[in-house]
C-alpha positions in Angstrom: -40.9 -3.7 -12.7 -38.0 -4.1 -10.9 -34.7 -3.5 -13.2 -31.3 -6.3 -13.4 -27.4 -5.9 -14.6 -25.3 -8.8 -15.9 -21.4 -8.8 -15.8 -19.4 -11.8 -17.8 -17.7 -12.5 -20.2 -19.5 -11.5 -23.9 -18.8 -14.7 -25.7 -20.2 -16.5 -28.8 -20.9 -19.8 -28.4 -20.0 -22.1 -31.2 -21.6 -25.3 -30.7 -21.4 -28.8 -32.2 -23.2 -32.4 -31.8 -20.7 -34.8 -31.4 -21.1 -38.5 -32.5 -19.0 -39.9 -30.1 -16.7 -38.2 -27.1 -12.9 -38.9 -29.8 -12.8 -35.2 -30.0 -12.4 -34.7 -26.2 -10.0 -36.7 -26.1 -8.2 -35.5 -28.6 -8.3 -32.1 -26.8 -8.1 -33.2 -23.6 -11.1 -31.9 -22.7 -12.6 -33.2 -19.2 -16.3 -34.3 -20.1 -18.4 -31.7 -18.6 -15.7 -29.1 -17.8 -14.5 -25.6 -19.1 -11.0 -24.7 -20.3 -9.1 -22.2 -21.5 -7.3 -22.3 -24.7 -5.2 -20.2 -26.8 -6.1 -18.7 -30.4 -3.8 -21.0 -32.0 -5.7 -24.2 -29.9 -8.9 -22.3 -30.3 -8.4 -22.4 -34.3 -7.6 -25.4 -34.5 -10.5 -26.7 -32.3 -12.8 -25.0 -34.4 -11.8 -26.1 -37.6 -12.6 -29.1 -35.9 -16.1 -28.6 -35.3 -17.0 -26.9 -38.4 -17.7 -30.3 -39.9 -20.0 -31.6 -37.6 -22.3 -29.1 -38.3 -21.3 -25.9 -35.8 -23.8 -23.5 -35.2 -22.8 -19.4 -33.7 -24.9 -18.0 -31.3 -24.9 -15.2 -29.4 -23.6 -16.2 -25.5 -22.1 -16.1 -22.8 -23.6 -16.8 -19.3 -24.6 -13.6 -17.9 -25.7 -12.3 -21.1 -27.7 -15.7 -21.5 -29.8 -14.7 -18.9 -29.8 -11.0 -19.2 -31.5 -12.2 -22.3 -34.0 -14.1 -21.3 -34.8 -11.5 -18.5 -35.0 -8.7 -21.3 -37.7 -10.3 -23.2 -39.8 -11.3 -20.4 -40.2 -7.5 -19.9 -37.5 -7.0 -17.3 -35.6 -4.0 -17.7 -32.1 -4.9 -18.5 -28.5 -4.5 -18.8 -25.3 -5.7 -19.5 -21.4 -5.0 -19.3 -19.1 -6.5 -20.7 -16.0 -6.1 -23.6 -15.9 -7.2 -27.6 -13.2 -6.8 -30.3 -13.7 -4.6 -33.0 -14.4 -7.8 -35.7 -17.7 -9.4 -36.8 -18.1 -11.5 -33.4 -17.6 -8.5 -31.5 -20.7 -6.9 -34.1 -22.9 -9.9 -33.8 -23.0 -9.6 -30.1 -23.9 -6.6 -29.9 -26.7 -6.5 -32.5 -28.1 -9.6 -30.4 -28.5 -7.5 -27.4 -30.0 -4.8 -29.1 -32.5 -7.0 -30.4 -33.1 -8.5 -27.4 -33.6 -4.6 -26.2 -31.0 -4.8 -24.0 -29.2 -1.7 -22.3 -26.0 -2.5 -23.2 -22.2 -1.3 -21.7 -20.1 -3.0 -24.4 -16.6 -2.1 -24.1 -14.0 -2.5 -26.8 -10.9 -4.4 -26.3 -7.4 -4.5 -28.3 -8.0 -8.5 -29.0 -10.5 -10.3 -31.2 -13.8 -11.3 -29.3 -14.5 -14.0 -27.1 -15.9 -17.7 -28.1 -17.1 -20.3 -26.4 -16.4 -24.0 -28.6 -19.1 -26.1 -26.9 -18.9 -30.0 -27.2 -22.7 -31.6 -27.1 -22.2 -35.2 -25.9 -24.9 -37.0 -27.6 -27.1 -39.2 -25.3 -26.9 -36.9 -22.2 -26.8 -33.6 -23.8 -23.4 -32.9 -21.5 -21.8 -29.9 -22.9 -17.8 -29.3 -22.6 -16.7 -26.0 -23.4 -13.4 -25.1 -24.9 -13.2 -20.9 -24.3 -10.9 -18.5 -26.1 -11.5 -15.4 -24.2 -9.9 -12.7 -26.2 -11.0 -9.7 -25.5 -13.1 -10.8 -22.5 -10.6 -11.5 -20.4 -9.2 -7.5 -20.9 -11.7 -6.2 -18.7 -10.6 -5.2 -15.7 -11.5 -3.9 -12.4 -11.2 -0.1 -13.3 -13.4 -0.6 -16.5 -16.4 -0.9 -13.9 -17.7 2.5 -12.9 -20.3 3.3 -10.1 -22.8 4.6 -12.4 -22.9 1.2 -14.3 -24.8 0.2 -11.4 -27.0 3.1 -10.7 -30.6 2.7 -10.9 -30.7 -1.8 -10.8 -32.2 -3.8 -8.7 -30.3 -6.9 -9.3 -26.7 -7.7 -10.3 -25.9 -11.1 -12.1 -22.4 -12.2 -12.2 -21.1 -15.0 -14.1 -18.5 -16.8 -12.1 -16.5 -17.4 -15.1 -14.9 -13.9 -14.0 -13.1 -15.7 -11.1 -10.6 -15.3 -13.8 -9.8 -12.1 -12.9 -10.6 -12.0 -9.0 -10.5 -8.2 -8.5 -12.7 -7.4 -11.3 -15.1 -9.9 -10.0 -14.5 -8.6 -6.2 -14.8 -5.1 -8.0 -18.5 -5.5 -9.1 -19.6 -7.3 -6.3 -18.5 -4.3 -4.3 -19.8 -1.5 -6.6 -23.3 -3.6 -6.6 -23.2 -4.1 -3.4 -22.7 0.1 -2.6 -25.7 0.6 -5.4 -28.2 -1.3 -3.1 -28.7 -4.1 -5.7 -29.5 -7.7 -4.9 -26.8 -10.1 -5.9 -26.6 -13.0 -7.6 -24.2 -15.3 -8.5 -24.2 -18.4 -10.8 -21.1 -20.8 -10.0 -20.5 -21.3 -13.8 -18.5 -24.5 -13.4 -17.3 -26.9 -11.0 -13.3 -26.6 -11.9 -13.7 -22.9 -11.7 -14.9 -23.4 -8.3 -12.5 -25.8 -7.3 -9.8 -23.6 -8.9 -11.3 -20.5 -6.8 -12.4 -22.4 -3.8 -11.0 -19.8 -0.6 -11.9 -16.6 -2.9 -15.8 -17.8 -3.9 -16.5 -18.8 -0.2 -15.3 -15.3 0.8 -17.2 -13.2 -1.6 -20.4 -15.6 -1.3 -20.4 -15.0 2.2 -19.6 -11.3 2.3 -21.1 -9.9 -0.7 -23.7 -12.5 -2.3 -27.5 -12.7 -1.7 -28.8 -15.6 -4.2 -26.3 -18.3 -5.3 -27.4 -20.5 -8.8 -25.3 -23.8 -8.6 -25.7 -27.5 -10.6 -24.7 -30.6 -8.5 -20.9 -30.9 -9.4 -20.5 -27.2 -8.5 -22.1 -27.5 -5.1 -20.1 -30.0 -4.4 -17.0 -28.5 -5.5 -18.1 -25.5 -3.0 -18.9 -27.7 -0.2 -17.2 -30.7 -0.3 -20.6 -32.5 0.3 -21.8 -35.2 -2.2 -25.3 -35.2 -1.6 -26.9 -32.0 -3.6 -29.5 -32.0 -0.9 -27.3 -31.3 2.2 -25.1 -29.3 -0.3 -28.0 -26.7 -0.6 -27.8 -26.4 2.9 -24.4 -25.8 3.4 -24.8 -23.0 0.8 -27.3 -21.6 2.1 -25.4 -20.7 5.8 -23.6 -18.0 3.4 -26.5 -16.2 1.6 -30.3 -15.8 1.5 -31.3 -17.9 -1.1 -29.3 -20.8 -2.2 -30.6 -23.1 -5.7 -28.9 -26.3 -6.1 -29.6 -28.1 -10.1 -29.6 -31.7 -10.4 -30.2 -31.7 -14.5 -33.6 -34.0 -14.9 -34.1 -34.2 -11.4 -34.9 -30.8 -11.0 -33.6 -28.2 -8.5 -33.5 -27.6 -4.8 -34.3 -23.9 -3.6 -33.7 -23.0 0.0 -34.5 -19.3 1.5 -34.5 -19.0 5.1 -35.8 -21.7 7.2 -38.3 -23.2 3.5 -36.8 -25.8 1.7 -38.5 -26.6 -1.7 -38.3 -29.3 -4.3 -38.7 -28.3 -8.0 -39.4 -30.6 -10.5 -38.7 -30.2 -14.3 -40.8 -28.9 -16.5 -41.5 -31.8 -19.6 -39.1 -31.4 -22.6 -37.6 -33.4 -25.5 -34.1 -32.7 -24.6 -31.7 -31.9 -27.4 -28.7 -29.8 -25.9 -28.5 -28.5 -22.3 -26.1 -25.7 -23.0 -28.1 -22.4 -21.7 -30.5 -24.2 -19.2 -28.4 -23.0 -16.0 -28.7 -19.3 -17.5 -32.6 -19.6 -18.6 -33.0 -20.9 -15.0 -31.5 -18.1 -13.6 -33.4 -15.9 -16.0 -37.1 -17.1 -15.0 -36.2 -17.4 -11.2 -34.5 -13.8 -10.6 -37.6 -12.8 -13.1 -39.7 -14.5 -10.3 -38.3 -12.6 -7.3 -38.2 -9.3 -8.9 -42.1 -9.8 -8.5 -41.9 -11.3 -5.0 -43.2 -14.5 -5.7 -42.9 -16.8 -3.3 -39.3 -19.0 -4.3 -40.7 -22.0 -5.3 -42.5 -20.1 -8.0 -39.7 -18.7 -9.0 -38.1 -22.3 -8.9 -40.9 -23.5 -11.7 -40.4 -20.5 -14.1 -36.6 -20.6 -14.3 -37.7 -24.7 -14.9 -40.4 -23.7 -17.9 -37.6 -21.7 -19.5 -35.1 -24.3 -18.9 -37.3 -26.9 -20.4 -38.0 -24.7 -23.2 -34.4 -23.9 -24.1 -33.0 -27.4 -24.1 -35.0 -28.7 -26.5 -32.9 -26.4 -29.2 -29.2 -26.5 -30.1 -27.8 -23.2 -28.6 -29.4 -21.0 -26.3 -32.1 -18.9 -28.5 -35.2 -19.9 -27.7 -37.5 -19.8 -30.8 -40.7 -17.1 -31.0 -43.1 -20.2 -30.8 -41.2 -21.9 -27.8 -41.0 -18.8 -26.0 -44.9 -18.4 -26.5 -45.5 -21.5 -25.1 -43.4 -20.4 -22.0 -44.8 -16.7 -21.0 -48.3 -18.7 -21.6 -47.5 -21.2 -19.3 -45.5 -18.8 -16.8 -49.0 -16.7 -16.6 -50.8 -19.7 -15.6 -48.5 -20.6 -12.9 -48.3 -17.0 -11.8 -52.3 -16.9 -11.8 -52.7 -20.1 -10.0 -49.9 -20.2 -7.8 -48.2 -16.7 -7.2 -50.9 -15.2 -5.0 -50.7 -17.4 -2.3 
């Protein structure tokens, strides 16, 4: 089977159910949006959440669906940089778990986290980051031979951040022969990134992963319909998300609706990434797109009916099952 690499930032997410938006507020946290804070902010934020329940996972966006590719029987790998603390240690057992071939570099700071805000009701998630030791990597970290061998590369665009280390990998992939794909990650880092994203989308990019806000942050467009289309003028396969509405997916001159897949939901954090997972899954067996479309929407159904982005042994079950039945019925055609 055809082989992937994520790049992003090697987080752990730190999630909480909140009873009512007050903490956001208190934060000043945009509902729905990702910011940066400091350690000392970060502390503080967490000591915060602890109360409510806070659960640690494993995360991080790339490595969210690197996952999720990995134990669908994908060959996979990942880069990206830890501290030398339990976080860092955590992570990195994960992935091993997971059987993932992993580039893990070590960093001078304590590891990244991710403090994400569930909003009950909707299941909107607002992420407060401390990066740490994620944001050290930089653009000579990434070597050619990283690369060597994949078929796909999937890049978080959380590492806007740092533009030449995200210009960097798109470039190394891009000499390795892989595929690329990019997930938008969130619509004020696109906003914040607007002239850089439409330059390395349209130069470097073959399969762009975007929810509504973010297309419309990229195209100016408000409709996620005619945003997909807009996208799409820049690569070869452009997905627009519209959460319970299900997805768009346009390669070439086919245009396809996706619906969701049934779910109880409970937390959406991870469904973008699980998505991503099952679609890029999809292609790297060159299904037709709108098959890909409906497994990245079985895994997506599947993840947000947990808190966090681990999908249980009997949830994933119930997804390959269902992903051989659609591939049996549908893929041949």
């Amino acid at each position: 089977m055809k082989s992937i690499l994520g790049i992003g930032n090697a987080l752990t997410d730190i999630l909480a159910v909140l009873p009512d938006d007050s903490l956001l507020g208190t934060f000043h946290l945009p509902k729905g949006s990702m910011q940066h804070v400091d350690l000392e902010t970060g502390n503080v934020i967490l000591n915060a959440l602890k109360p409510l329940g806070a659960k640690y996972v494993a995360g991080g966006s790339a490595a969210n669906t690197i996952s999720c590719t990995s134990r669908l029987g994908m060959p996979s790998g990942y880069v990206g940089k830890i501290g030398n603390d339990e976080l860092g240690r955590t992570f990195k057992r994960d992935q091993e778990k997971t059987g993932i071939k992993s580039i893990l570099l070590e960093g001078t700071l304590g590891s990244g986290r991710a403090m994400v805000f569930i909003s009950g009701g909707n299941s909107e998630r607002t992420f407060a980051d401390y990066m740490g030791a994620a944001l050290e990597m930089v653009p000579e970290d990434l070597k050619p031979s990283f690369f060597e061998g994949y078929d796909f590369c999937h890049i978080e665009g959380y590492l806007v951040q740092n533009q030449a280390l995200l210009r960097r990998a798109v470039e190394l992939a891009k000499a390795a022969g892989c595929r690329i794909s990019l997930d938008m990650a969130s619509y004020n880092v696109v906003e914040s990134n607007l002239a850089f994203l439409h330059d390395i989308v349209e130069n470097y990019v073959d399969i762009v992963f975007a929810n509504e806000t973010e297309a419309k942050a990229f195209t100016k467009i408000d409709d996620p319909r005619q945003a997909l289309e807009e996208i799409s003028r820049y690569c070869s396969i452009a997905v627009v998300k519209v959460g319970k509405d299900g997805s768009w997916v346009k390669a070439g001159d086919s245009v396809h609706y996706i619906p969701v897949w049934p779910a109880a939901t409970l937390d959406a954090t991870g469904a973008g990434d699980t998505y991503a997972a099952g679609f890029l899954y999809g292609l790297a067996q060159e299904l037709p797109v709108d098959v890909c479309g409906k497994i990245g929407s079985i895994l997506a159904a599947k993840v947000v009916e947990i808190i966090g982005t681990k999908i249980d042994d009997g949830r994933w079950n119930d997804a390959v099952a269902e992903i051989r039945t659609l591939i049996a019925t549908e893929g041949g055609r």
